[in-house]
C-alpha positions in Angstrom: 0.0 0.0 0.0 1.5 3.3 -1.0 1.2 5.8 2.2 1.9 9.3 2.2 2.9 10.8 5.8 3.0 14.8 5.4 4.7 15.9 8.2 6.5 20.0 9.4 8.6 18.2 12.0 11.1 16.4 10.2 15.1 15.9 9.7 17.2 17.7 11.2 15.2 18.5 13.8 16.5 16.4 16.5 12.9 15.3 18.9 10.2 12.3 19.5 8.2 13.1 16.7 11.3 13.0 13.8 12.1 9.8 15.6 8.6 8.4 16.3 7.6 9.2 12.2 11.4 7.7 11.0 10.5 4.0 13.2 7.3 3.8 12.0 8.4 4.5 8.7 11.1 2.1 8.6 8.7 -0.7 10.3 6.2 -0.1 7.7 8.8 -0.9 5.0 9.6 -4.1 6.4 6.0 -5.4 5.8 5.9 -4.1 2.4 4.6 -0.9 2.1 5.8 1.8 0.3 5.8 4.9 2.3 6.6 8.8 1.3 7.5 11.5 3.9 6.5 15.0 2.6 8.3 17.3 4.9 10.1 21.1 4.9 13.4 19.7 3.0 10.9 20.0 -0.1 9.8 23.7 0.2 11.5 27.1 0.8 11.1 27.5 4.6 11.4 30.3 7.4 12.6 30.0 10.8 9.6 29.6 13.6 9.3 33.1 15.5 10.4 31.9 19.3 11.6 28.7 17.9 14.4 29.4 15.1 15.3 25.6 14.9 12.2 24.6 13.9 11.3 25.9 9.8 7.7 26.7 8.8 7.6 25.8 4.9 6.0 29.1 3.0 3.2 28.7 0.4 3.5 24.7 0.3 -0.2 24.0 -1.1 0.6 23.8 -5.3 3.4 21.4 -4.6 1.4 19.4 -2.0 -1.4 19.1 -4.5 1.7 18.2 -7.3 3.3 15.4 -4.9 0.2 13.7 -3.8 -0.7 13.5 -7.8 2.7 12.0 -8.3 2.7 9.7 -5.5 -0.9 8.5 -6.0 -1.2 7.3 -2.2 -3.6 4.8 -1.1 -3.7 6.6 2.2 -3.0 10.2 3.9 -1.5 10.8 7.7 -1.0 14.2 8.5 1.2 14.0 11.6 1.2 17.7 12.4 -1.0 20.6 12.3 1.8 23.3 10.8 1.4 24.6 7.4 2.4 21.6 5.5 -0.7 19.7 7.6 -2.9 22.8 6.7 -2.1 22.4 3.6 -2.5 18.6 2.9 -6.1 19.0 5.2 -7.5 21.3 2.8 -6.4 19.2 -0.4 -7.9 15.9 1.1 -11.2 18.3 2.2 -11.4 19.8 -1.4 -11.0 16.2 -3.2 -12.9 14.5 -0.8 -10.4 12.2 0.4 -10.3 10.7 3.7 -7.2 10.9 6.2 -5.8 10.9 9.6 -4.0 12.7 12.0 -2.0 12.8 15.2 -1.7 14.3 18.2 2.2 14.1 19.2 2.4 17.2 21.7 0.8 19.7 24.3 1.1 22.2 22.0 -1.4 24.5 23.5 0.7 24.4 26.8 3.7 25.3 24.5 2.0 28.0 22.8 0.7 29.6 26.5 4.0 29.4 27.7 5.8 30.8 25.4 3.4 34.1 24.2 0.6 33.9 27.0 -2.3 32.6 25.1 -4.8 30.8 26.6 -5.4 27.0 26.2 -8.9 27.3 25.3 -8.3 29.4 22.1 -5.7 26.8 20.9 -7.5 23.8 21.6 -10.5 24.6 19.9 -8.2 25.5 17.0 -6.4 22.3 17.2 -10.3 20.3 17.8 -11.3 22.0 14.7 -8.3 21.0 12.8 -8.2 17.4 13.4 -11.9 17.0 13.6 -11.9 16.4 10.2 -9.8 13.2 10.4 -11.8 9.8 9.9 -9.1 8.9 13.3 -6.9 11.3 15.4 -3.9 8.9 16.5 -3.0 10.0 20.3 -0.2 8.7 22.0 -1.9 7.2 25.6 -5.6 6.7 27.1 -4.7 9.4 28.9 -4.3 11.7 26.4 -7.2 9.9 24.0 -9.6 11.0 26.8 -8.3 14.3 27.6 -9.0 15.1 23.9 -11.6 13.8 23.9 -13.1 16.0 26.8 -11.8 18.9 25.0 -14.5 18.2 22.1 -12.0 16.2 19.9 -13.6 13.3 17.8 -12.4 9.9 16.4 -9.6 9.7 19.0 -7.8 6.5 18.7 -4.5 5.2 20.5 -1.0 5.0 18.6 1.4 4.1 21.1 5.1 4.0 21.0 8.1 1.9 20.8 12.2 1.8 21.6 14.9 0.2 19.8 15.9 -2.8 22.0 18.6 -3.2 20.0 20.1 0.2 20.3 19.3 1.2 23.9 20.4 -2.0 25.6 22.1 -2.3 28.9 26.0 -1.9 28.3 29.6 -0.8 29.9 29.1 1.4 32.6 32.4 1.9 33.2 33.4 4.4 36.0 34.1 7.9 34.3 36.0 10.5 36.3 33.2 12.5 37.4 31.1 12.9 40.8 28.6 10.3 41.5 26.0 9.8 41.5 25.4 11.0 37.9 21.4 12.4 37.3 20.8 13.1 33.3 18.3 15.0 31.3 17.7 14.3 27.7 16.1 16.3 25.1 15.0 19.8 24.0 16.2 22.7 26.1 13.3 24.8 26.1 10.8 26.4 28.4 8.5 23.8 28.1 10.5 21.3 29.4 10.7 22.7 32.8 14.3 21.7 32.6 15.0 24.6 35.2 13.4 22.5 38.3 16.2 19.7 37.2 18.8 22.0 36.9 18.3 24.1 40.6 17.9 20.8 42.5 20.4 20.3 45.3 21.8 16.8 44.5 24.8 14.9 45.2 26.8 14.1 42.6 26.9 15.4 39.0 24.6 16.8 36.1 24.4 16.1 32.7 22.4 17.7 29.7 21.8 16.4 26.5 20.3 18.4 24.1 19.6 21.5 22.9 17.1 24.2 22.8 16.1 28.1 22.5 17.1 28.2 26.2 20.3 26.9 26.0 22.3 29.7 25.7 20.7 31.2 28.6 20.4 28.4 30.8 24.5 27.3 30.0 25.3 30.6 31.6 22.7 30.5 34.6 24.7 26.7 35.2 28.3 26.8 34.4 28.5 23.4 36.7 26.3 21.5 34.5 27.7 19.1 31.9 26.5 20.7 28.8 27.1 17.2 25.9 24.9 19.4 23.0 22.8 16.8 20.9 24.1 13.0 20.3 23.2 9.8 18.2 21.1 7.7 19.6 24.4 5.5 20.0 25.9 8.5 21.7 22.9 8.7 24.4 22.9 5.1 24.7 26.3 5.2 26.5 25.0 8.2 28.4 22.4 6.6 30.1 24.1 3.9 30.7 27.0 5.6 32.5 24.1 7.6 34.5 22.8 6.4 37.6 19.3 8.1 37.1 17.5 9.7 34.0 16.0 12.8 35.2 12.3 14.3 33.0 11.0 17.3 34.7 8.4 18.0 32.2 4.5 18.6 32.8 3.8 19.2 28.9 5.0 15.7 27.1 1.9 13.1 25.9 4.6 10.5 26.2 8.3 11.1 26.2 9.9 8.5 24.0 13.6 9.4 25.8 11.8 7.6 29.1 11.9 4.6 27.0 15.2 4.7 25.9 16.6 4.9 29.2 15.0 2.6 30.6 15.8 0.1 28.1 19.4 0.9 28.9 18.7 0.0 32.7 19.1 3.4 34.0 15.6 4.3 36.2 13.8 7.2 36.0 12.9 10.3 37.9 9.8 12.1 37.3 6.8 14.1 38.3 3.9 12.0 38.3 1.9 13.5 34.9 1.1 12.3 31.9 3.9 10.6 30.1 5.7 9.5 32.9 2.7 7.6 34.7 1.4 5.6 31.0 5.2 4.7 30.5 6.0 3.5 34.0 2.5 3.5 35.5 1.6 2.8 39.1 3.9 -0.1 40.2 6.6 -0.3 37.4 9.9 0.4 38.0 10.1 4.1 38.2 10.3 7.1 40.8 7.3 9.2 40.1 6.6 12.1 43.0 5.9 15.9 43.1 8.7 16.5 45.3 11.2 15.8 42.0 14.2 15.8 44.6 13.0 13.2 46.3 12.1 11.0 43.0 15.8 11.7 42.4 17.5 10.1 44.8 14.4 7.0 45.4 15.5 6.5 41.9 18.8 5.5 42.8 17.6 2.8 44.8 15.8 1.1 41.7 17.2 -2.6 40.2 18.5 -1.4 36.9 17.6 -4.9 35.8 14.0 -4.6 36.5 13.7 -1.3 34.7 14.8 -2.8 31.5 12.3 -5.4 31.8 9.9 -3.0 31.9 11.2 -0.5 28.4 10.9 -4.6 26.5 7.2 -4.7 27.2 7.1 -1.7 24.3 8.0 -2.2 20.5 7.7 -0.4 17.7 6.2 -3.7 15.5 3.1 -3.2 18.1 3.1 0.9 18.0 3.1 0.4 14.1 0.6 -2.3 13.7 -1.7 0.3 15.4 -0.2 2.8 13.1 -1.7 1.0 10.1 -5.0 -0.5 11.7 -6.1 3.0 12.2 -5.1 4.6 8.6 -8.4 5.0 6.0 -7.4 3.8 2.5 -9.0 5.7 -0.4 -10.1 3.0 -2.2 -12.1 -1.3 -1.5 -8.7 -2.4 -3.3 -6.7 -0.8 -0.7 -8.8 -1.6 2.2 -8.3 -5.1 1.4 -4.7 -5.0 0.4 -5.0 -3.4 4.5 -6.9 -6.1 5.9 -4.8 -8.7 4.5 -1.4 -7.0 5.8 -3.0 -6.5 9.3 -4.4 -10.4 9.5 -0.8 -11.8 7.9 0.8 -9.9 10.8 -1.6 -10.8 13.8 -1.0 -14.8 12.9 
């Protein structure tokens, strides 16, 4: 089946979206499909105002409506709501075609944070957006029904996956830094709440990985920190498995696909106990959740690194994609078939 995934978030943006689109992509190949990302590489772009990493394409919809021509796709999956999603909505709307979408971030809490406007406005404009999906993919329960109680329709679960192979317990080694060693991992930006990390009074060392619009700032605020800037995913695998305890202050993520990879290298997790954190670790799993985040700190030094991993293998990204595809809405009875056959093949 020929799928077309029309995404703004894309190489070389460095985040859990690029990466969640890139497995599924890749996992979709493997059973046969033939996939085609259209993404800001394509289309003269500007930088995002507040955000410069991230490019907005400008005046995309005459070469959307050229690619999906070209590509004659069996299915449509608009993965965000920038102006590459816009534009790829209002093609499907005008030709009738049905698609999907996901929801992959708090966006609204992003938005309010950054510029002061208030969650209502944006979640209506988000509702309105993707209620015009045949299925919104969302990446927990928790989320499904928290969209769904802000008015959104057709909301459906897509959960996620971790490379086993990749993030794997390894050498730990003992490098010649203070221990205990508490990490962060990902963007370094205001909605991260990286700051409650950072100002904690913990023995030991800090480490950062990542980068962000607050970087700058936030490297001179905390000379002490160990700034590492962004890594491969081979990179971070050592990382976590030279740290003692994998620190995610944020209140904004719908899942947090760096909690997986962590834990998949052994090293346990502190956290607040919000969405994200609680779907990926849940109740009882192996995982320091608490809203004194000091305290989840050092009760996560206390966690069998063993047990934790056990935990990140209960998730794949076979499973996350299988969803991925049971939930797309082919065009055509042909392709709904060719669908219903790959989905049954795969279940036996």
């Amino acid at each position: 089946m020929n799928i077309l995934i029309v995404t703004d978030a894309w190489e070389p943006q460095v985040n859990g979206v690029v990466r969640t689109l890139k497995q599924t992509r890749q996992e979709l190949e493997q059973l046969g499909h033939t996939i085609d990302v259209l993404s800001p590489l394509e289309f003269n772009t500007i930088p995002c105002p507040t955000y410069p990493e991230i490019q907005l394409s400008i005046f995309p919809g005459r070469k959307i409506a050229q690619r999906i021509k070209t590509f004659n796709p069996d299915a449509i999956h608009i993965a965000t709501e920038g102006p590459l999603g816009l534009s790829a909505r209002r093609y499907c709307l005008h030709n009738k075609l049905p698609f999907t979408t996901a929801y992959h971030s708090r966006f609204p809490e992003y938005v309010q944070l950054r510029v002061g406007i208030p969650l209502s406005w944006t979640y209506t404009w988000l509702a309105r957006f993707h209620n015009a999906a045949e299925a919104v993919m969302a990446p927990t329960q928790v989320v499904v029904k928290d969209l769904e109680a802000r008015g959104f329709k057709n909301v459906v679960m897509w959960s996620r996956g971790v490379d086993l192979k990749i993030f794997s317990p390894g050498d730990r080694g003992r490098l010649q830094t203070r221990h205990p060693i508490f990490v962060y991992v990902g963007r370094v930006a205001v909605e991260k709440n990286i700051e409650a990390f950072l100002q904690l009074d913990l023995p030991g060392s800090k480490w950062v990985c990542g980068d962000g619009p607050a970087a700058g700032q936030l490297r001179a605020k905390y000379p002490e920190i160990n700034w590492l800037g962004v890594l491969s995913q081979t990179e971070l695998a050592k990382v976590y498995n030279a740290a003692d305890s994998f620190v995610f202050p944020s209140k904004t993520d719908t899942f947090g696909l760096v909690l997986l990879e962590a834990m998949a290298c052994g090293c346990p997790v502190a956290a607040y106990p919000v969405t994200g954190p609680i779907d990926v670790i849940g109740t009882d799993g192996p995982g320091a959740l608490n809203a004194d985040l000091q305290k989840a700190c050092l009760d996560s030094l206390k966690l069998s690194r063993e047990e934790v991993r056990k935990h990140a293998e209960k998730f794949s990204w076979a499973a996350a994609s299988q969803q991925f595809l049971a939930h797309l809405h082919p065009f055509t009875p042909t392709a709904q078939n060719e669908l219903a056959l790959s989905l049954a093949n795969t279940a036996e």
